[in-house]
Wavefront OBJ file of the C-alpha trace (Angstrom):
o trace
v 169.321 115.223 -51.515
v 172.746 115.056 -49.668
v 176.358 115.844 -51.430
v 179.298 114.148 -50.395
v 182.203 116.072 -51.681
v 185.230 113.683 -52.871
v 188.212 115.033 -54.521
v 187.213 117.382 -56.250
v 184.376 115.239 -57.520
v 180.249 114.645 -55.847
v 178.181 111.885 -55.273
v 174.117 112.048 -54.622
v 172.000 110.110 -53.143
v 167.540 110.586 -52.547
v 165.787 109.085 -49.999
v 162.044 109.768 -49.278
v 160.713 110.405 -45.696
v 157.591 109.737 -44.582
v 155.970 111.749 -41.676
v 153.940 110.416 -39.595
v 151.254 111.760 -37.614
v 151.514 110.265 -34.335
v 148.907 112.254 -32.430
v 146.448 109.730 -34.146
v 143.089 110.266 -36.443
v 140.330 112.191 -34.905
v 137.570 109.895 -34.554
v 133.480 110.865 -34.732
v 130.696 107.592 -33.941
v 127.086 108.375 -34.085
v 124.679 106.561 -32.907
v 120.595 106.795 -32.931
v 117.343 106.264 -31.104
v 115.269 103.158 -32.048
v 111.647 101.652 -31.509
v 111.564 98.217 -29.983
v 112.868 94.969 -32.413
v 114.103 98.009 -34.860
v 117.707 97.891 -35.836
v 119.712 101.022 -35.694
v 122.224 103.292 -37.553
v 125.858 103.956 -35.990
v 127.969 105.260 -38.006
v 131.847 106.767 -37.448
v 134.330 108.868 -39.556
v 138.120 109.290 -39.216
v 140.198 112.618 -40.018
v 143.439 114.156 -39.161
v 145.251 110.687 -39.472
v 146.784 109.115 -42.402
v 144.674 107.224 -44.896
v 143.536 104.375 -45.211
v 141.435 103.759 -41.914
v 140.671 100.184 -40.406
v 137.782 99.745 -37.975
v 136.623 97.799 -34.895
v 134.024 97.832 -33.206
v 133.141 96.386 -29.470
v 130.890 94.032 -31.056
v 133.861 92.907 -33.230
v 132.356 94.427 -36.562
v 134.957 95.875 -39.147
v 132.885 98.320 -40.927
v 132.478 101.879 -40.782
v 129.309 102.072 -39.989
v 127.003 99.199 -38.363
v 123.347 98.611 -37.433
v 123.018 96.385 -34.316
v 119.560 95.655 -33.226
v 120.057 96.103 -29.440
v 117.330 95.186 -26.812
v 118.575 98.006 -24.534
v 120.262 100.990 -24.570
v 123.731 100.399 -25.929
v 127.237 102.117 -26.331
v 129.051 101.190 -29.038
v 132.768 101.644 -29.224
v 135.314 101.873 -32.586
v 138.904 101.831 -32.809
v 140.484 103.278 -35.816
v 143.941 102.839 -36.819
v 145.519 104.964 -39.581
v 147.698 103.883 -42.168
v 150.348 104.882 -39.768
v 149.367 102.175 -37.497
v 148.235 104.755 -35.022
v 144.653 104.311 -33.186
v 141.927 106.491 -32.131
v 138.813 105.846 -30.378
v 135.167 107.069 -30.734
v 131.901 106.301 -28.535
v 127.960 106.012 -29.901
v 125.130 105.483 -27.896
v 122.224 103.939 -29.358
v 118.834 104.325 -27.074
v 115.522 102.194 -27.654
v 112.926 104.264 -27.306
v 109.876 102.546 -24.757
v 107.459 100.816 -26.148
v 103.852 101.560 -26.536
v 101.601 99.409 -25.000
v 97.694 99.721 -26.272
v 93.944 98.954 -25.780
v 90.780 99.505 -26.853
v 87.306 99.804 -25.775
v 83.757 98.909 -27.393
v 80.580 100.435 -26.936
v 78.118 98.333 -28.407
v 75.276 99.280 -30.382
v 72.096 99.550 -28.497
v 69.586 98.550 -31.181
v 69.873 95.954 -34.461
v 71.517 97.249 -37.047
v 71.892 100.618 -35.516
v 74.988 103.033 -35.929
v 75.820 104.472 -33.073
v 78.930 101.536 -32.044
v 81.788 103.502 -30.550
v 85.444 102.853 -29.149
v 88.278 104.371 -27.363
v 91.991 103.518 -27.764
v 94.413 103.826 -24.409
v 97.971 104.321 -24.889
v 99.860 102.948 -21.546
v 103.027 103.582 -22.492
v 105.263 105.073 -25.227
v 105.602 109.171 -25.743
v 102.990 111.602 -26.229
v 101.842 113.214 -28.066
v 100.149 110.118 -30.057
v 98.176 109.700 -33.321
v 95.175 107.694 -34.048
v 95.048 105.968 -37.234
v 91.382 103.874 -36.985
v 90.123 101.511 -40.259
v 87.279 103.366 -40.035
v 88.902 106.167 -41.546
v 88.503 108.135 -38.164
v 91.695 109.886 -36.690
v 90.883 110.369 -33.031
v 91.457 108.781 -29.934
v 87.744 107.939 -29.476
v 85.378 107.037 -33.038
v 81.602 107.258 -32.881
v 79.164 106.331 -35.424
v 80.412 102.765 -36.117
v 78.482 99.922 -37.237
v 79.144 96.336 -36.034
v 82.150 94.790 -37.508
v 85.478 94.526 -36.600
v 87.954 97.434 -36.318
v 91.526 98.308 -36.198
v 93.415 100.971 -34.658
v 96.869 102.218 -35.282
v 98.582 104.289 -32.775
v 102.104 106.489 -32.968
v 104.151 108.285 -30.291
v 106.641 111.006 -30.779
v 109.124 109.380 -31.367
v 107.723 107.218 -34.522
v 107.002 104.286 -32.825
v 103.600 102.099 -33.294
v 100.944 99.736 -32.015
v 98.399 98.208 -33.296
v 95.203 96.163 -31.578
v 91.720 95.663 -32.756
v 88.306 95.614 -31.668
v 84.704 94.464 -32.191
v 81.563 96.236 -32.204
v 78.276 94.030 -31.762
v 74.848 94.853 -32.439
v 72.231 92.642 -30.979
v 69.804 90.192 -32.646
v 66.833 91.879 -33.904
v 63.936 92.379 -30.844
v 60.927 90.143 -31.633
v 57.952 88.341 -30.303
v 54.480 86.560 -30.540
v 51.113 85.560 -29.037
v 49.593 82.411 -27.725
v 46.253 81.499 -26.746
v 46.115 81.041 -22.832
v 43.032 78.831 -21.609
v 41.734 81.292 -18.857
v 37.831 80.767 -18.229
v 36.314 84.335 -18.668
v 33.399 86.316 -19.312
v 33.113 89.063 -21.423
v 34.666 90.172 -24.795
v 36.999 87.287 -26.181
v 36.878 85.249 -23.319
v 40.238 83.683 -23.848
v 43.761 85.094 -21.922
v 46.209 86.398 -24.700
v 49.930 85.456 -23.203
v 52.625 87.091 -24.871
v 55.743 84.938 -24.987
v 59.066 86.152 -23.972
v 60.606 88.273 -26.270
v 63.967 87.320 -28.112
v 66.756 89.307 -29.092
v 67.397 93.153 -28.136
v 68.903 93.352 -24.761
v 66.930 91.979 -21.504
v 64.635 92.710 -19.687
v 61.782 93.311 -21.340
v 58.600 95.582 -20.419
v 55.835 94.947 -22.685
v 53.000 97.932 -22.626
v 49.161 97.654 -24.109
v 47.788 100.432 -25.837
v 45.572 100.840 -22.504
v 48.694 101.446 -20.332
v 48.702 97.757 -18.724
v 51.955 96.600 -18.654
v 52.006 92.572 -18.647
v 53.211 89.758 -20.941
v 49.431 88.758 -20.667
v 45.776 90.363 -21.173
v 42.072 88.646 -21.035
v 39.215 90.081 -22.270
v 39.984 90.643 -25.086
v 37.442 92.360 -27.949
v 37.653 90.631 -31.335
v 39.330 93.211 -33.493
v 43.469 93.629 -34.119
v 45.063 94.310 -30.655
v 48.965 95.625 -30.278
v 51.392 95.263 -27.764
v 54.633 97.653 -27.598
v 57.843 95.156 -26.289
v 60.726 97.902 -25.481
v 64.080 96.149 -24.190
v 66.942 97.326 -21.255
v 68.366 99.960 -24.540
v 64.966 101.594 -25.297
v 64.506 99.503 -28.772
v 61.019 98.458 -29.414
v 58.836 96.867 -31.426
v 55.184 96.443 -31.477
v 53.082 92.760 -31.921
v 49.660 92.631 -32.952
v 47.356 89.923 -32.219
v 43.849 89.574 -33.694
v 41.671 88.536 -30.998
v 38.328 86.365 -32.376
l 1 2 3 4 5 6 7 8 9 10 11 12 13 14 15 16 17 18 19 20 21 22 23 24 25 26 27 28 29 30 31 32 33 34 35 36 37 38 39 40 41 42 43 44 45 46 47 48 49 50 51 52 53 54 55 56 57 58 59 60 61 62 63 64 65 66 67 68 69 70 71 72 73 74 75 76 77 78 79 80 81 82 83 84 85 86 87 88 89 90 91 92 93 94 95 96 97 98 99 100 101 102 103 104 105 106 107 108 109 110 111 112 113 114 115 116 117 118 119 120 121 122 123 124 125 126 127 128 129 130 131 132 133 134 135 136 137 138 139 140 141 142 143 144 145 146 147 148 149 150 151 152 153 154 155 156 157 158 159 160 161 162 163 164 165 166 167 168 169 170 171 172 173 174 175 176 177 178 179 180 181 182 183 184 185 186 187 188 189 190 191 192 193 194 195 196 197 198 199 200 201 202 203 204 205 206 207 208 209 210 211 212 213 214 215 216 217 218 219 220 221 222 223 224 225 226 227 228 229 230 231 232 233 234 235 236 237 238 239 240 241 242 243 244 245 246
């Protein structure tokens, strides 16, 4: 308020001043570490300036705070400007994190219907430490005990990001077999060669053992009476086939 003194007499007269603060608002970006096709946070604050604060970003957003989904490690830039028409910038880096790359490995089981299926899972890339996460319930790298089927691992690396693959176990067909009359000319007890056929299913080859110790698909001679024959495949499964000889 200023006084002009005129004869004696005063006049007034108010007038409002506004300061401004040129040195600017202080500006704060933050930015954040993503997994592959994730989007992430950025966010920025402005202080120290005068109210209200506009924002622009280098990827021509106008909001405080954005979430680009970059393919690559990123910095993001904001200008503010104050209500004073004064700008400030502020800097945010946003890294994506590698990603994980994953297989997995079957052991099949040896015999039909067995349990013993097993599988491994092989991180190539990402950040250890990981975690295993299999359908099977199982949280380890490798899982034993599994029947055939089909299975599905999930894996994550330190820094939260996640794979996922699957995998089947197979059990073979069931081992079996039969006899067939051969037409050998013999003498003696049955008189007639006894040819096993080829055995089916398990896992070739095949040795097939008589309760003698001969091992052959085939045996002549043979007494009357119920004779067996022990067919054990490449995995150890085995069966035995009896024949009753006349």
């Amino acid at each position: 308020t200023v006084s002009y003194p005129s004869g004696g007499c005063s006049a007034t007269q108010s007038t409002t001043i506004t300061v401004i603060n040129c040195t600017g608002p202080v500006v704060t970006a933050t930015g954040s570490s993503v997994c592959p096709g994730n989007c992430a946070t950025v966010t920025s604050s402005a202080s120290n300036g005068t109210a209200p604060y506009t924002y622009l970003w280098s990827n021509s957003a106008t909001t405080q705070n954005i979430s680009p989904c970059p393919a690559g490690t990123i910095t993001y830039t904001v200008t503010v400007t104050d209500g004073g028409g004064v700008t400030s910038t502020g800097t945010a880096v946003v890294t994506v994190n590698p990603s994980i790359s994953l297989t997995a490995a079957a052991t099949n089981i040896s015999c039909s219907g067995g349990t013993n299926g097993s599988a491994v899972a092989t991180p190539g890339s990402g950040t250890s430490p990981f975690t295993y996460n299999w359908s099977s319930g199982q949280s380890t790298q490798t899982v034993t005990g599994l029947t055939s089927g089909s299975y599905t691992v999930t894996i994550s690396d330190n820094k939260g990001c996640t794979a996922t693959t699957s995998i089947a176990i197979v059990s073979p067909a069931p081992l079996t077999g039969q006899f067939v009359k051969g037409t050998a000319n013999c003498a003696g007890c049955g008189c007639k060669e006894w040819v096993m056929t080829t055995a089916t299913g398990g896992t070739s080859p095949y040795t097939y053992t008589w309760p003698d110790g001969y091992v052959n698909r085939y045996k002549n001679k043979l007494c009357p009476g119920v004779q067996t024959i022990n067919v054990k495949d490449k995995n150890g499964c085995s069966i035995n086939v009896s024949v009753t000889a006349p």
